[in-house]
C-alpha positions in Angstrom: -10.3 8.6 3.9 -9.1 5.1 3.0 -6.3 2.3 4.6 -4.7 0.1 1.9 -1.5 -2.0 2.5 1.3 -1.0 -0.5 3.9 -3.9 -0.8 7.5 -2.8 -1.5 10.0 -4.1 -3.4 13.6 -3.8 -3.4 15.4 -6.5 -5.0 14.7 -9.4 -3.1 13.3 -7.7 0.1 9.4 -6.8 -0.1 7.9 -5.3 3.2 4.5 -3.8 3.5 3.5 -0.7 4.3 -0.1 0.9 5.6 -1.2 4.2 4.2 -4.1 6.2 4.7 -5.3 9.0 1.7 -8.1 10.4 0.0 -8.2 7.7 -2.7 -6.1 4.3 -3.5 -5.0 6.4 -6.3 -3.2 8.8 -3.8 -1.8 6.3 -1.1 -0.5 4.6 -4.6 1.7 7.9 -4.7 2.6 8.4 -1.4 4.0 5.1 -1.0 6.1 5.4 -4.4 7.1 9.2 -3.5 8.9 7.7 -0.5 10.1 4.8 -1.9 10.8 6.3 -5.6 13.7 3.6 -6.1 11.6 0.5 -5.1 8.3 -1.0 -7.2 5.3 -0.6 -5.2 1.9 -2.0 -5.7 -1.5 -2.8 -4.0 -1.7 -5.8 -2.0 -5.2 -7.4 -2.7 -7.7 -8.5 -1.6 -8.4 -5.2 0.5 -9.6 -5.4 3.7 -13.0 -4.4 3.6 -13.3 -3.5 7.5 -10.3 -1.7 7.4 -11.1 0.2 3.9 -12.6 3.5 4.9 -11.3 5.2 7.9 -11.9 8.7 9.5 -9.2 11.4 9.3 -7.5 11.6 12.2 -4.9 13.7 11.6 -7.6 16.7 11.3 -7.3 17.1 14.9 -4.5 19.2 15.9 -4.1 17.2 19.2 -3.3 14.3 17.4 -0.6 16.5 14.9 0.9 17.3 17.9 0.9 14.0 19.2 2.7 13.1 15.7 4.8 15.9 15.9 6.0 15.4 19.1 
C-alpha cells in the first residue's frame, strides 16, 4: 500500500486530501471518483517516509473501528 497527498480544485478553493491504495494510479481514482466535479492531481515531491504504508484496514478491528 502507498500514502500520496491529491490536491483538489474547485474554482478557486484547492484543499488536500491523503489517500492510501494499491498504486498512485488508484488513489489518483479514488480521489477523482469522490470529487468527479473538481480537477485533482498529485502533489509532488512525495514524501518518501510516508510513501509506502501497511494496510491497516485488513484488520477487522480496525473496520469496525471505521465503521463505528
Amino acid at each position: 500500500m502507498i500514502r500520496i497527498i491529491v490536491e483538489v480544485r474547485s474554482g478557486a478553493a484547492r484543499f488536500q486530501v491523503s489517500v492510501q491504495a494499491e498504486s498512485i494510479e488508484g488513489a489518483l481514482e479514488m480521489a477523482r471518483r469522490y470529487n468527479s466535479r473538481n480537477a485533482c492531481k498529485v502533489l509532488l515531491p512525495i514524501d518518501p517516509e510516508g510513501f509506502f504504508v501497511e494496510d491497516d484496514l485488513s484488520r477487522d478491528e480496525e473496520v469496525g473501528k471505521i465503521a463505528a
